[in-house]
C-alpha positions as CSV (number, residue, x, y, z in Angstrom):
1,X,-3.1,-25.3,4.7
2,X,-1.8,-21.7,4.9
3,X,1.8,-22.1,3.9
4,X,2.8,-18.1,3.5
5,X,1.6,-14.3,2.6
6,X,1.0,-13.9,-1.3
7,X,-0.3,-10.8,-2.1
8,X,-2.2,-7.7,-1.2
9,X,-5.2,-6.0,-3.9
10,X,-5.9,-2.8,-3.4
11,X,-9.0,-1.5,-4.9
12,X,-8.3,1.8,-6.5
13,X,-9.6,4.8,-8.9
14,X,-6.6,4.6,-11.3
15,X,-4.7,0.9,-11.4
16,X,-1.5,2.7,-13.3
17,X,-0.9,5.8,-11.2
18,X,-1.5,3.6,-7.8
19,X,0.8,0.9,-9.6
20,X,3.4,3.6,-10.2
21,X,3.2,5.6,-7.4
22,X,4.0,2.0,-5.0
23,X,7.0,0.8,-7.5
24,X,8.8,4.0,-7.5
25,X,8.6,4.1,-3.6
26,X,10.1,0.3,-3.4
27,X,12.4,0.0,-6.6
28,X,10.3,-1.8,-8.8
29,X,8.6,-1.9,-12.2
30,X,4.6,-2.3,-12.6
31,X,3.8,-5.8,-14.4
32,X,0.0,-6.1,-16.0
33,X,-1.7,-9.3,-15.6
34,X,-4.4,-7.7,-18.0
35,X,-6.2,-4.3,-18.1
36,X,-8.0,-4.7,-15.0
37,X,-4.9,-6.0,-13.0
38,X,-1.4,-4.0,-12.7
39,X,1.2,-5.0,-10.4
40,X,4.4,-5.1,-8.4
41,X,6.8,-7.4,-6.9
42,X,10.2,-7.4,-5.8
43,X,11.4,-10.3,-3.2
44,X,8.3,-11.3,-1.0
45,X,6.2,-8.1,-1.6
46,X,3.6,-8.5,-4.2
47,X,1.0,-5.5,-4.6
48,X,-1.7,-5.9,-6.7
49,X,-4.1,-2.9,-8.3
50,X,-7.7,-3.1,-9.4
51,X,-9.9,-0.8,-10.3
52,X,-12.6,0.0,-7.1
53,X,-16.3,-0.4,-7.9
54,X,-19.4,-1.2,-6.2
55,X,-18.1,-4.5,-4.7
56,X,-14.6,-3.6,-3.5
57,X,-14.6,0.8,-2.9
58,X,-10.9,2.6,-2.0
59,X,-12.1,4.6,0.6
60,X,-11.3,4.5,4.1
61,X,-13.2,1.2,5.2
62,X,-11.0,-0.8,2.5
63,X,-7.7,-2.2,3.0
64,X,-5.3,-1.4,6.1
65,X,-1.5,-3.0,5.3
66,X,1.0,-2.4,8.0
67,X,4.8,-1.9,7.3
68,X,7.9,-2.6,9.5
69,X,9.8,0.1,8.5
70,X,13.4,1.5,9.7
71,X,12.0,4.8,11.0
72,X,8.3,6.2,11.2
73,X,9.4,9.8,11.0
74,X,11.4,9.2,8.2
75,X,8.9,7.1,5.9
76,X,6.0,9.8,6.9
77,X,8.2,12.1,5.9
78,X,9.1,10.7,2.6
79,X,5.8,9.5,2.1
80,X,4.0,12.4,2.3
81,X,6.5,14.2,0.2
82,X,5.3,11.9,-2.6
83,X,1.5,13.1,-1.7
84,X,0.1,10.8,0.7
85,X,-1.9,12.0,3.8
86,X,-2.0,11.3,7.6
87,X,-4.7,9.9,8.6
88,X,-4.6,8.7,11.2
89,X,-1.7,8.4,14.5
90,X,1.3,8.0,14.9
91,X,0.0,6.1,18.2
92,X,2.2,3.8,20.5
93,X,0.6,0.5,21.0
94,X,-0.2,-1.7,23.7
95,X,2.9,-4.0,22.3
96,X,5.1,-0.9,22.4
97,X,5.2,-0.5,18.6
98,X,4.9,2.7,16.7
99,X,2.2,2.6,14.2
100,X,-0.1,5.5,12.0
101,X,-2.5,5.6,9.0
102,X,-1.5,7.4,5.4
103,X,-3.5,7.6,2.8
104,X,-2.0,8.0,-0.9
């Protein structure tokens, strides 16, 4: 039934500088499905953009996408050098991985 991942949507106040900001952390360009719908994908990553509203908001109770990453200092670092925000950790969990919240 579920064969594998496809995509993530996040909601969002502006689909090109979200779309932007994403592809020039991960070496891709932004695609547009249409006005409404911008997008990037390189291998199996596939992020899509839509504009928020009163159905789907981009504030904190939205979407939550958790990255393997090489090291969590590092990408916090780098990631909050392009303007994104700690929200939340970095915690150690009860499966002895390293996990926090940023918000771009």
């Amino acid at each position: 039934m579920l064969e594998k991942y496809d995509s993530t949507v996040y909601f969002v106040e502006d689909i090109h500088n979200a779309a932007q900001w994403y592809a020039d952390i991960v070496g891709a360009g932004v695609k547009y499905e249409n006005e409404m719908y911008a997008y990037i994908e390189t291998g199996d990553l596939k992020i899509g953009f839509h504009p928020e509203g009163k159905k789907s908001s981009s504030d904190t109770a939205g979407q939550t996408t958790y990255w393997r990453v090489g090291s969590l200092g590092a990408s916090i670092d780098v990631l909050t050098g392009k303007g994104a925000k700690l929200y939340r950790g970095p915690i150690q969990t009860s499966l002895d991985e390293h996990a926090c919240i940023l918000m771009a």
